[in-house]
matplotlib code that plots the C-alpha trace (Angstrom):
import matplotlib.pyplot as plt

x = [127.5, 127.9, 127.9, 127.5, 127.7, 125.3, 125.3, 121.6, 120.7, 117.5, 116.8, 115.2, 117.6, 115.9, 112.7, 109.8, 108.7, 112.2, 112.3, 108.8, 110.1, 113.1, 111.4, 108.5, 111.1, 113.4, 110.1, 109.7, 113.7, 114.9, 118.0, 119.4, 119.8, 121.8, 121.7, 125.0, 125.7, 128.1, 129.4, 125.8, 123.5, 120.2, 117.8, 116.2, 113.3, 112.0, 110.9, 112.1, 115.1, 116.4, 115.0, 116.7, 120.0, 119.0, 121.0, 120.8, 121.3, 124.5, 125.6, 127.0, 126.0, 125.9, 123.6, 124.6, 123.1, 123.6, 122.0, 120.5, 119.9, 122.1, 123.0, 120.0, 118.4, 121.3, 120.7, 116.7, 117.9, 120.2, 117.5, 114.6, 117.0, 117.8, 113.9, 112.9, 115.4, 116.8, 120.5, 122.5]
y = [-106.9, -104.4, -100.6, -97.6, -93.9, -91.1, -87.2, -86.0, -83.6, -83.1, -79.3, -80.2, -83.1, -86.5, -85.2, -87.1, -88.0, -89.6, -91.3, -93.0, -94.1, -95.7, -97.4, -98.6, -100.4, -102.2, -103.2, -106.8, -107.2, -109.8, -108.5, -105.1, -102.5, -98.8, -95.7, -93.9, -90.0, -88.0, -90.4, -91.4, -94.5, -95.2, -98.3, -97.6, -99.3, -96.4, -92.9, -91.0, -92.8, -91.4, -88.2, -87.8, -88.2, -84.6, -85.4, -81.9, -81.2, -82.2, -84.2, -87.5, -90.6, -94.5, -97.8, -100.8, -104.0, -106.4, -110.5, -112.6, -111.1, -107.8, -107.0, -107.1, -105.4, -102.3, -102.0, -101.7, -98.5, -97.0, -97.2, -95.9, -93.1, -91.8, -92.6, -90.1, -87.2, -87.9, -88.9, -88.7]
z = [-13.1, -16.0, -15.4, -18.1, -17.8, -19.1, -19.4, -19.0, -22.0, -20.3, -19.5, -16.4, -15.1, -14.2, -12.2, -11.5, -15.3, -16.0, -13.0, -13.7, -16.5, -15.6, -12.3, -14.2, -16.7, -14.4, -12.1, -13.3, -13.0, -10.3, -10.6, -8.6, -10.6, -9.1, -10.2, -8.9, -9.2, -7.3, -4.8, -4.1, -5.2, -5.5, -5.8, -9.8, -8.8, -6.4, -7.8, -5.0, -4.7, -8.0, -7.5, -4.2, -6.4, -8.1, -11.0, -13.4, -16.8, -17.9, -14.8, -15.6, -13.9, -14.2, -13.6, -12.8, -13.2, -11.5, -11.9, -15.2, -18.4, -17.0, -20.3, -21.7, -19.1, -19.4, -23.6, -22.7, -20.0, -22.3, -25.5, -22.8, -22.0, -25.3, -27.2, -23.8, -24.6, -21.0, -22.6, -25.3]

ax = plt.figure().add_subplot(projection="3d")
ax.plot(x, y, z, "-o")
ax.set_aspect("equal")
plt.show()
């Protein structure tokens, strides 16, 4: 399993749009992948599951990945998160 940590610079926090994009990206994963935020976690593959989280602008929060090619599969997140202005 391998876990990062992110600060959202997005004005609006990770809403609907961000959330599409990050479910739509681990979709095809057969790994699990969380997305964990104030003593709360969430399955990354479901839209309302992240947005349930209501992570805000500058809230820090982390994904972990969790099965083959985890890695990989984290450096893909954390390049979709920045080329979206969601993180830094």
């Amino acid at each position: 399993m391998v876990v990062k940590s992110f600060r959202v610079i997005d004005p609006a926090g990770i809403h609907a749009r961000p959330a599409s994009i990050l479910s739509q990206k681990v979709m095809s994963y057969k790994g699990d992948v969380k997305i964990k935020f104030a003593e709360k976690e969430g399955n990354l593959k479901s839209i309302m599951s992240i947005m349930a989280l209501g992570i805000k602008q500058n809230s820090e929060f982390s994904i972990a990945v969790d099965g083959e090619g985890s890695e990989e599969m984290l450096l893909s997140l954390e390049s979709t998160l920045v080329e979206n202005n969601i993180v830094k």
